[in-house]
C-alpha angles and dihedrals in degrees: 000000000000106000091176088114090075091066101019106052134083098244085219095060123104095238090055096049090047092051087044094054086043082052094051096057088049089060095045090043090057100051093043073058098048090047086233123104092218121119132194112233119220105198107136092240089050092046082201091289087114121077131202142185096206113071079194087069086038088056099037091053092045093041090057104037115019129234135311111274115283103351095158094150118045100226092149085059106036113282117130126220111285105251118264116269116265113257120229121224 
């Protein structure tokens, strides 16, 4: 999954709001998942050591001010690593 939009978009464009709201359903539907009402929240200065219950206080922190450095795979909100690349032999 290309995850680029979270640096390289505007946070007020269209495309990042959609992708964050795609985000956002990502977060509620793991911790349906996970049976806990609890959320990481990625906000850079959080670093997703804080938890929430309110995706509201999630987007407004992210809105404001963007993602924590470099989280290309959403392991806080249920995205696995990315498989290792196939050797060639």
């Amino acid at each position: 999954m290309d995850m680029t939009w979270m640096y390289n978009s505007r946070r007020t464009n269209a495309y990042f709001c959609g992708e964050f709201n795609d985000f956002i359903q990502v977060a509620k539907n793991h911790t349906r998942n996970e049976k806990t009402q609890m959320i990481h929240c990625p906000w850079k200065a959080y670093r997703n050591l804080r938890i929430f219950n309110d995706p509201t206080t999630i987007r407004s922190q992210v809105l404001v001010s963007g993602f924590v450095k470099d989280y290309m795979i959403w392991k806080y909100h249920g995205e696995t690593n990315a498989p290792s690349p196939m050797k060639i032999h």
